[in-house]
C-alpha positions as CSV (number, residue, x, y, z in Angstrom):
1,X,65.3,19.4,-120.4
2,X,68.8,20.1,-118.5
3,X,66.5,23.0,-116.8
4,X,64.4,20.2,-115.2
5,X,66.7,17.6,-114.5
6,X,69.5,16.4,-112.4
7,X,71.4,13.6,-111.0
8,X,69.5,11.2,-109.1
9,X,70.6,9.5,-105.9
10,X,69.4,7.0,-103.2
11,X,70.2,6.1,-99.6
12,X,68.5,3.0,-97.3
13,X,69.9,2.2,-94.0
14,X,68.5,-1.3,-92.1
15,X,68.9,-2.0,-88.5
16,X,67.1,-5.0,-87.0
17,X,67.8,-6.4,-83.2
18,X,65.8,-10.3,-81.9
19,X,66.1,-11.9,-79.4
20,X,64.8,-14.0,-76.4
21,X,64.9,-14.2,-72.4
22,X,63.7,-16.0,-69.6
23,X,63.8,-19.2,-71.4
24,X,62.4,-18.4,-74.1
25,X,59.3,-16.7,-72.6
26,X,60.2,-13.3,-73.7
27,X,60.5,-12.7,-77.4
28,X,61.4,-9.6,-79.1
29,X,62.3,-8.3,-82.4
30,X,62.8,-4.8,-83.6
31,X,63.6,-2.9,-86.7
32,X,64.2,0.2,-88.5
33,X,64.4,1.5,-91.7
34,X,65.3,5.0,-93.6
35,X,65.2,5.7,-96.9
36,X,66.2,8.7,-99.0
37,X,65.8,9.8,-102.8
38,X,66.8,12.5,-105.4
39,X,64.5,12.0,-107.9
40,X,65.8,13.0,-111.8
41,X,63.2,15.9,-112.0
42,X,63.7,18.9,-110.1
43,X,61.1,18.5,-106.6
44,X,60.6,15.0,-107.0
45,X,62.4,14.4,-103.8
46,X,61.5,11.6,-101.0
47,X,62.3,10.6,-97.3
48,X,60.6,7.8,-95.9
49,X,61.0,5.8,-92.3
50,X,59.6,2.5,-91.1
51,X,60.1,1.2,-87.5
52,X,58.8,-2.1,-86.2
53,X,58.3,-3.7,-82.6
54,X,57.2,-6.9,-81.5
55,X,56.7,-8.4,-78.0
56,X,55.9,-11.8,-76.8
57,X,55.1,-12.9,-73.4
58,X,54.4,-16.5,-72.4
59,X,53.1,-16.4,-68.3
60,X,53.0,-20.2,-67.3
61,X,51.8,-22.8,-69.6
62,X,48.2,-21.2,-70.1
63,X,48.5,-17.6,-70.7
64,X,50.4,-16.3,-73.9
65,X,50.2,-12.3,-74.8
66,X,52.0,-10.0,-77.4
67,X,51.9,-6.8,-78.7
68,X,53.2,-5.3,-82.2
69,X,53.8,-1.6,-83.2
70,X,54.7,-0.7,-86.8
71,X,55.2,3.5,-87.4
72,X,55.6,5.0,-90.7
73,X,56.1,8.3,-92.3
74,X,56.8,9.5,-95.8
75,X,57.7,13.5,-97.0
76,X,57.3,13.3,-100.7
77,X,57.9,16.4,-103.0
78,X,55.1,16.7,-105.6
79,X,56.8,17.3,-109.2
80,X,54.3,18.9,-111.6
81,X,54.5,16.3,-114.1
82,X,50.6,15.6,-115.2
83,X,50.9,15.4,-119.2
84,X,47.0,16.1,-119.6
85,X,47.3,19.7,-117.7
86,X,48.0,22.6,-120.6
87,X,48.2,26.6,-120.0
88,X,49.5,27.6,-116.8
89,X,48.3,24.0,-115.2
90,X,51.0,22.5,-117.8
91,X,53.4,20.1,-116.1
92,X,57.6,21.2,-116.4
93,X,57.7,18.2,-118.8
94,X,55.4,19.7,-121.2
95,X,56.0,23.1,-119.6
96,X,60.1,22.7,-121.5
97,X,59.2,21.2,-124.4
98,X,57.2,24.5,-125.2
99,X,60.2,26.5,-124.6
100,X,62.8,27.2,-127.3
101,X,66.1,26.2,-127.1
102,X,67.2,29.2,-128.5
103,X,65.5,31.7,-125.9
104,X,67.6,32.0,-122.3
105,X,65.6,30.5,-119.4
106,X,66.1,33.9,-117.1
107,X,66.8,37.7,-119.0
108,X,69.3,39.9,-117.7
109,X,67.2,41.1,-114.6
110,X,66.6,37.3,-113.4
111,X,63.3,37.1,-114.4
112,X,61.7,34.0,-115.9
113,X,61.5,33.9,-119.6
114,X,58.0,33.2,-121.4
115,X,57.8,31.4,-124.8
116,X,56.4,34.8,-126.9
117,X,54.6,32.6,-129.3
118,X,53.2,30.4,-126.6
119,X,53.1,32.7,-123.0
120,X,50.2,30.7,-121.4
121,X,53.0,27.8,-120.9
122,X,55.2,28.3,-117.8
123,X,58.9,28.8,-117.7
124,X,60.5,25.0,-117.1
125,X,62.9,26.6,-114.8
126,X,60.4,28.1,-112.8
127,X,58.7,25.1,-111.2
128,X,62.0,25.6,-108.4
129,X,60.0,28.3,-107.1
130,X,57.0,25.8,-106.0
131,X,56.4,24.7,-102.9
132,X,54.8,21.3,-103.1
133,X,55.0,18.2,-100.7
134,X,53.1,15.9,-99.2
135,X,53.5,14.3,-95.2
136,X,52.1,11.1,-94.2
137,X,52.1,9.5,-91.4
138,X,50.6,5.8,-89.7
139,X,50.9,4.2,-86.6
140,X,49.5,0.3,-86.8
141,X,49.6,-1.8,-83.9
142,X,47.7,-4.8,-82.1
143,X,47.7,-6.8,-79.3
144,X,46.5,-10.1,-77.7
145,X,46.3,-12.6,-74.7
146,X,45.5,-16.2,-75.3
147,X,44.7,-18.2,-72.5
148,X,44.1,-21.9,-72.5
149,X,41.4,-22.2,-70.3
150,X,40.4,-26.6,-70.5
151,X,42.4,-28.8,-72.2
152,X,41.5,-28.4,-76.5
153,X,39.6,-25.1,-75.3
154,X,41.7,-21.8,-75.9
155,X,40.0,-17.9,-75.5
156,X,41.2,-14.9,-77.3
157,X,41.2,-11.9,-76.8
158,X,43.1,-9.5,-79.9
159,X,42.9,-5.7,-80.7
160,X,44.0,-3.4,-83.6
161,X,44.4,0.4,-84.0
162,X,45.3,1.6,-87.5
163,X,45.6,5.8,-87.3
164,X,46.9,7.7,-90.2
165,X,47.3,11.1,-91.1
166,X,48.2,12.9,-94.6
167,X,48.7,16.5,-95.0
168,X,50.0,18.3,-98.4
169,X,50.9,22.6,-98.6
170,X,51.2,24.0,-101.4
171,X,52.6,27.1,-102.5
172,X,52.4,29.2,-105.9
173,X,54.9,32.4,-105.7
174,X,54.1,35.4,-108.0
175,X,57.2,34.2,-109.6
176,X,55.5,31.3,-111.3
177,X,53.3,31.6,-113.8
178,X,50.0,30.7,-112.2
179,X,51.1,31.9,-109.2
180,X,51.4,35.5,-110.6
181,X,48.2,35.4,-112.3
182,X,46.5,35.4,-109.0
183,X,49.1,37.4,-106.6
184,X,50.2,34.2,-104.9
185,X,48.4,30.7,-104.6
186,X,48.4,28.8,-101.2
187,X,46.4,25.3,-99.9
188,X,46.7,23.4,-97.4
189,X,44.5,19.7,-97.4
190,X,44.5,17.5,-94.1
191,X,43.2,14.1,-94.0
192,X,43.0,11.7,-91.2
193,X,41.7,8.3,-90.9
194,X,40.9,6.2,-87.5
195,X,40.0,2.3,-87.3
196,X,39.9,0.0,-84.6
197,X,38.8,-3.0,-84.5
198,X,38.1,-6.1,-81.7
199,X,37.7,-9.9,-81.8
200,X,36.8,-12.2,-79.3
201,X,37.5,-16.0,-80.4
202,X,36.3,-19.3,-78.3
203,X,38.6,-22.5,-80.0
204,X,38.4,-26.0,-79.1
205,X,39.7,-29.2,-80.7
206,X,39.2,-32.6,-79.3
207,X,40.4,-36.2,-80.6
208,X,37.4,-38.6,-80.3
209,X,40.1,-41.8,-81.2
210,X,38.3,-44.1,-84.0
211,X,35.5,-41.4,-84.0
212,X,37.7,-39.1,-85.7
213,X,38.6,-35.3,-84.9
214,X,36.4,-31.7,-84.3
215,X,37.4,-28.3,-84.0
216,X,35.2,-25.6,-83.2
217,X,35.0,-22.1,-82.8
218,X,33.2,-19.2,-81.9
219,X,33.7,-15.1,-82.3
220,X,32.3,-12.2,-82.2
221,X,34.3,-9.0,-83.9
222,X,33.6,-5.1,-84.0
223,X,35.0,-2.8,-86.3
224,X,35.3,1.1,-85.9
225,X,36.1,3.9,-89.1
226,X,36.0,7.4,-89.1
227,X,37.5,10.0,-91.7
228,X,38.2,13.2,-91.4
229,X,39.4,16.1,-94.0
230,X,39.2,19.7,-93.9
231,X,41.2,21.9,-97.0
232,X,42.1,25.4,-97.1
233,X,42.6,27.8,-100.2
234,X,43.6,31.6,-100.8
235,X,45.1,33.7,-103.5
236,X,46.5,37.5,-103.4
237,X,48.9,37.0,-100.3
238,X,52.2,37.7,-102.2
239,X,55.6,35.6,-101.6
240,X,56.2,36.1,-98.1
241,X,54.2,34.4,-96.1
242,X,53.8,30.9,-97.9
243,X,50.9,28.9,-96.5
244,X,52.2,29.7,-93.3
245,X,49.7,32.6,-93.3
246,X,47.4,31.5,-95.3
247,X,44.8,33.6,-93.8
248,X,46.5,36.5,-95.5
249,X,44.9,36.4,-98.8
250,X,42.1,38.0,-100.5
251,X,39.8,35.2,-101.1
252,X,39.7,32.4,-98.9
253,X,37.6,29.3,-99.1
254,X,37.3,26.2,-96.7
255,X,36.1,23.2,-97.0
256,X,35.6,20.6,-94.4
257,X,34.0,17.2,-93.5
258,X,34.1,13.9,-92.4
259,X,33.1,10.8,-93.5
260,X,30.0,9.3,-91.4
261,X,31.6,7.2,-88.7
262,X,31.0,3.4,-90.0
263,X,31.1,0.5,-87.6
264,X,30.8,-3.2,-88.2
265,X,29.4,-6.3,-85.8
266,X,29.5,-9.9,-86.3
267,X,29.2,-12.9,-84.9
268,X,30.5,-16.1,-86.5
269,X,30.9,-20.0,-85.7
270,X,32.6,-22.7,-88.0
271,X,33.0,-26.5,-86.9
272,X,35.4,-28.6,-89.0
273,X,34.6,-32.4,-88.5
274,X,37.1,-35.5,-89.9
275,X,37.3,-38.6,-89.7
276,X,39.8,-41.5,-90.3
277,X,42.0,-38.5,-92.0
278,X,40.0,-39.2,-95.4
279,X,36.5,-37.7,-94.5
280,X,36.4,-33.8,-93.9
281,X,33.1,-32.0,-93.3
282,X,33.1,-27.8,-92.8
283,X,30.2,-25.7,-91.5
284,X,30.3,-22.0,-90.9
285,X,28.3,-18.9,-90.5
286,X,28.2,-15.3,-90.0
287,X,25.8,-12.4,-88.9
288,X,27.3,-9.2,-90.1
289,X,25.8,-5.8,-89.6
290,X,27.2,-2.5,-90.7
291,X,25.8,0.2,-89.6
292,X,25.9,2.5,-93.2
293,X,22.7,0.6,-94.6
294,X,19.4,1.2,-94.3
295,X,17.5,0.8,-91.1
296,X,16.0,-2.7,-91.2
297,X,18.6,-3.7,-93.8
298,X,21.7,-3.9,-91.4
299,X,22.5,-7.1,-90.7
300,X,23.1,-10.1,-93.1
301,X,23.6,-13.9,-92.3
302,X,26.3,-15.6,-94.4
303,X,26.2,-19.8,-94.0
304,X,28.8,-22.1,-96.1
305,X,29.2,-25.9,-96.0
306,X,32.1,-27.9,-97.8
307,X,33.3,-31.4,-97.5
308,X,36.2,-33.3,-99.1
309,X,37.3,-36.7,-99.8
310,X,40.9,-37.7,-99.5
311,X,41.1,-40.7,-101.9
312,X,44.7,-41.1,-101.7
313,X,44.7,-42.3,-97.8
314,X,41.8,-44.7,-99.4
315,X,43.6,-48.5,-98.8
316,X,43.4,-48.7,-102.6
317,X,45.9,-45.9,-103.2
318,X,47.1,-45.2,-100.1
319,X,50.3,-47.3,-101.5
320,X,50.2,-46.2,-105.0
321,X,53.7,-45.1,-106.3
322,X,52.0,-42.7,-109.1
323,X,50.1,-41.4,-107.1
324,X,50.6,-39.6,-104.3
325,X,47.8,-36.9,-103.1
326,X,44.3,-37.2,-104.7
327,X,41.4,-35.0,-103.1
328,X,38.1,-34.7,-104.1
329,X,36.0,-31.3,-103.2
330,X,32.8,-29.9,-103.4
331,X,31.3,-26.4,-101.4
332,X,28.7,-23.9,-101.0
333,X,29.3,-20.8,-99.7
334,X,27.9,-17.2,-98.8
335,X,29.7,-13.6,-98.6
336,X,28.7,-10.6,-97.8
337,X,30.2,-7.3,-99.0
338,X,29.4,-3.9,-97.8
339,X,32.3,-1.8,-99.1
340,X,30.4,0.8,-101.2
341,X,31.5,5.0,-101.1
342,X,28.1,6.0,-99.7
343,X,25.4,5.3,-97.4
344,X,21.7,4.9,-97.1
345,X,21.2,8.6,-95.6
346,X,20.6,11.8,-96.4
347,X,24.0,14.2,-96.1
348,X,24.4,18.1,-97.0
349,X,27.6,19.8,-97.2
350,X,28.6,23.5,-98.0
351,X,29.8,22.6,-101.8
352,X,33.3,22.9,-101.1
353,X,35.7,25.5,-102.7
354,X,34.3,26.1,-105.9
355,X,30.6,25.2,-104.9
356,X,28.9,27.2,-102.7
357,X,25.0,28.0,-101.3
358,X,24.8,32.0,-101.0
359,X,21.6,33.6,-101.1
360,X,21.2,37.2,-101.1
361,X,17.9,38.7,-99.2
362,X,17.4,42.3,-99.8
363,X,20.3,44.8,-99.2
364,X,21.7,42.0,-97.1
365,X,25.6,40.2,-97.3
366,X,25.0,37.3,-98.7
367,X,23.6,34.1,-96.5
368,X,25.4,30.7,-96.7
369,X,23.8,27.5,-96.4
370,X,24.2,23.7,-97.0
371,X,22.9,21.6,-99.5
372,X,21.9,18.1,-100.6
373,X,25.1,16.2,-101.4
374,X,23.7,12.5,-101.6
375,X,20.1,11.1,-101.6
376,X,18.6,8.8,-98.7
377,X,18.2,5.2,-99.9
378,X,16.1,3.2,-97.2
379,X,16.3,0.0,-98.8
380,X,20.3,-0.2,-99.0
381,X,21.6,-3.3,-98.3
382,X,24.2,-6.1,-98.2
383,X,25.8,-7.5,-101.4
384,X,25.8,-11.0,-101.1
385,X,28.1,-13.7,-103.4
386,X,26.5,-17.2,-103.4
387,X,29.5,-19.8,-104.6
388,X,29.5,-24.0,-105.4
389,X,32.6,-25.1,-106.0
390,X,33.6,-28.8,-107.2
391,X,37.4,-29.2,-107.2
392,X,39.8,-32.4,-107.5
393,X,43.4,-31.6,-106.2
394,X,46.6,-34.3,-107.1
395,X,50.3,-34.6,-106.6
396,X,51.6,-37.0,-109.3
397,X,55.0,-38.9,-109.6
398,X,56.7,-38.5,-106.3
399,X,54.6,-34.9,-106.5
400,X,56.8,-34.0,-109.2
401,X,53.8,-33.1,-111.1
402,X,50.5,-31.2,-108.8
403,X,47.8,-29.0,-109.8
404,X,44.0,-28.5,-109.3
405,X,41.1,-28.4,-111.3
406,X,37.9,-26.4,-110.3
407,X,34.8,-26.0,-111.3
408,X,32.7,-23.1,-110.2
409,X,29.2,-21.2,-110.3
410,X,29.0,-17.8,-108.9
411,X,25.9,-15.3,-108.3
412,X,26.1,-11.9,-107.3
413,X,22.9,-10.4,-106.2
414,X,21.9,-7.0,-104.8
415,X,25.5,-5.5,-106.6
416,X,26.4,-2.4,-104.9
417,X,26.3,0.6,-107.1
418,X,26.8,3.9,-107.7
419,X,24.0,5.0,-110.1
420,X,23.8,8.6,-111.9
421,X,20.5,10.8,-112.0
422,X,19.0,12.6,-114.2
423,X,20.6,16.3,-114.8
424,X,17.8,18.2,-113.1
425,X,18.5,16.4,-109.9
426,X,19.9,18.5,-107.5
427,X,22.4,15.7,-106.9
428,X,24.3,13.7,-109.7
429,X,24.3,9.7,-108.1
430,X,22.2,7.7,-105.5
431,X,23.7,4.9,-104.2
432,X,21.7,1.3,-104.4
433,X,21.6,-2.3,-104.7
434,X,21.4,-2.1,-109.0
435,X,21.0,-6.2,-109.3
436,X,22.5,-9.6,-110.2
437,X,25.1,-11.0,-112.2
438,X,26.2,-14.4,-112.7
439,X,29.4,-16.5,-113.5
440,X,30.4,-20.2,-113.8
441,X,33.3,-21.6,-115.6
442,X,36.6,-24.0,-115.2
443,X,40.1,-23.2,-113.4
444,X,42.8,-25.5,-114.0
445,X,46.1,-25.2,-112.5
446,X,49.3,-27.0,-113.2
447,X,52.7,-27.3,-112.0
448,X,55.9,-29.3,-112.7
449,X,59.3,-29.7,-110.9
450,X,61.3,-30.8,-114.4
451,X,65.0,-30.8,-112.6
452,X,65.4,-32.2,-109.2
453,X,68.2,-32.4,-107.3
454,X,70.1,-35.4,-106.0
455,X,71.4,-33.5,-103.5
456,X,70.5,-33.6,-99.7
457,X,67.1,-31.2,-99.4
458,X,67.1,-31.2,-103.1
């Protein structure tokens, strides 16, 4: 084990800077952090950076903007440690165990050492000779103006941009096991991911005196997502080049694709209505529409409706010295849910590395072509969760003792599933709504302050 380990070590530096102008109609706060570590196992090594940046303008009493800007990035090595790989996969945990303790780790000449009774296990000293990291990078930020156009009646505009990128290289020298069984092994995988998203909001709130309070509002969202990957493999290009000629090799394979770009819509209103601060009445809904589903089976419209009952402002408790918050619930409520891996189209791909579509004709090289990777499905739509809630919420003894207890139904219908096909199938899975399941039951929760102190703010 000494082979594969070391002395471990960290470092983390923090440096932060707020602060306000003009009155307080500039704010800003920034930050930045760096972290470092030596992992115990040989190439377990990490380096990571965060920076942070937020801006907020106020211009008159109406208009109010800001803007936020986080950036990432992470370079992790990637120890072979998998204990289900054997062979020449085996990790340099497994990899040392199979070596004797008896037998030196490098002979005379500097070459690596095999187990003789066991030579399909790599040398633990050898995994040094791997090159094997990972780089990821993201850059998340958003943005927004808020203007207060009548009095109770406030417009929104806000934006988002999430971007991130992760690349790993890899490198097998002939001086590794598994890396000298094929002259060299070299890949390189890229993946980047894109999202955006924009809201519109409309708010207003307005006191009616004895006729109690509303607030309203009114948006409309839209959500962009793409994905893009692309990996690149080759063997027999010896030690001198690395992956930074990959194209040196004797048998190289690509494979490369994106995700289908994915967008959401949706519109969506709630009105909240109360009344003598003991009445509370909610009503919401939303149109949804994603565009991976089936033609006509796009959009989905999600209503919900709640009320409550504050008993404890009630002039028959509203003096009680047991109790101090009593609140009676009861809702009915709609979801929709369209995270699923696939779609309801038709896509073909080229099979990837070890997958491919040749066809010889004649004396012909051969041809390559695409094939079925996952089966149309017009009739893929939204999963929907339909929810009634009752629910009773108290604080107890100067709310020394406060808690909940709920109540709850729950059906799930068109569940959104990944299904397996027969073996014949040129295709293993279809994607589909597969059916319902249901739910009810109790949730209690409880909780006590035993100590209090005397003490000011205790």
């Amino acid at each position: 084990m000494d082979a594969i380990t070391r002395p471990g070590s960290t470092q983390q530096h923090n440096l932060s800077l707020s602060g306000a102008a003009n009155e307080g109609a500039t704010k800003y706060y920034a930050s930045f952090n760096y972290y470092t570590q030596t992992g115990v196992l040989l190439k377990s090594d990490l380096s990571r950076y965060n920076g942070r940046l937020n801006l907020e303008q106020a211009i008159g009493r109406r208009i109010k903007m800001g803007a936020n800007i986080i950036a990432s990035g992470t370079k992790a090595s990637n120890a072979s440690v998998d204990p289900t790989q054997q062979f020449e996969r085996a990790g340099m945990i497994v990899a040392a165990i199979y070596h004797p303790a008896n037998l030196p780790l490098q002979d005379d000449a500097g070459n690596y050492t095999l187990n003789p009774l066991y030579q399909n296990a790599p040398n633990p000293l050898s995994f040094r000779e791997i090159t094997d990291y990972t780089i990821n990078s993201r850059i998340l930020a958003s943005g927004f103006v808020e203007a207060k156009i009548l009095q109770g009646l406030t417009a929104k505009a806000s934006f988002s941009w999430d971007n991130s990128t992760s690349s790993r290289y890899s490198f097998l020298p002939t001086t590794f096991l598994k890396g000298g069984n094929v002259g060299g092994e070299a890949s390189v995988n890229d993946n980047k991911l894109n999202s955006k998203l924009v809201e519109y909001t409309l708010n207003y709130d307005k006191s009616m005196g004895a006729y109690g309070n509303i607030s309203a509002l009114l948006g409309h969202s839209y959500q962009y997502r793409d994905n893009f990957y692309n990996g690149v493999y080759n063997y027999h290009l010896g030690n001198d080049f690395s992956f930074y000629n990959i194209a040196s090799g004797t048998n190289p394979a690509v494979s490369t694709g994106a995700d289908p770009t994915r967008v959401w819509k949706s519109y969506f209103g709630r009105i909240i209505y109360s009344f003598k601060d003991r009445y509370v009445l909610t009503g919401s809904v939303r149109r949804d529409g994603a565009s991976h589903f089936a033609d006509n089976k796009k959009w989905g419209t999600f209503p919900s409706i709640s009320g409550a009952w504050i008993i404890s402002e009630e002039a028959f408790l509203k003096n009680s010295s047991k109790i101090n918050f009593l609140k009676l619930r009861a809702g009915y409520g709609t979801v929709g849910n369209s995270e699923i891996g696939g779609s309801a189209f038709a896509y073909y791909d080229n099979g990837g590395f070890w997958k491919n579509y040749a066809y010889v004709f004649g004396n012909t090289s051969p041809i390559y072509g695409v094939g079925l990777s996952q089966q149309a499905n017009p009739d893929l739509t939204w999963e929907t969760a339909r929810d009634l809630n009752f629910g009773l919420d108290f604080q107890l003894l100067k709310n020394r003792i406060s808690g909940s207890v709920d109540y709850y139904i729950r059906r799930i219908s068109g569940l959104l599933a990944k299904v397996p096909l027969p073996t014949a199938f040129p295709i293993s899975s279809v994607f589909i709504n597969s059916g319902t399941s249901g739910s009810r039951g109790w949730e209690v929760s409880l909780t006590t302050k035993n100590v209090i102190s005397k003490a000011p703010g205790g």
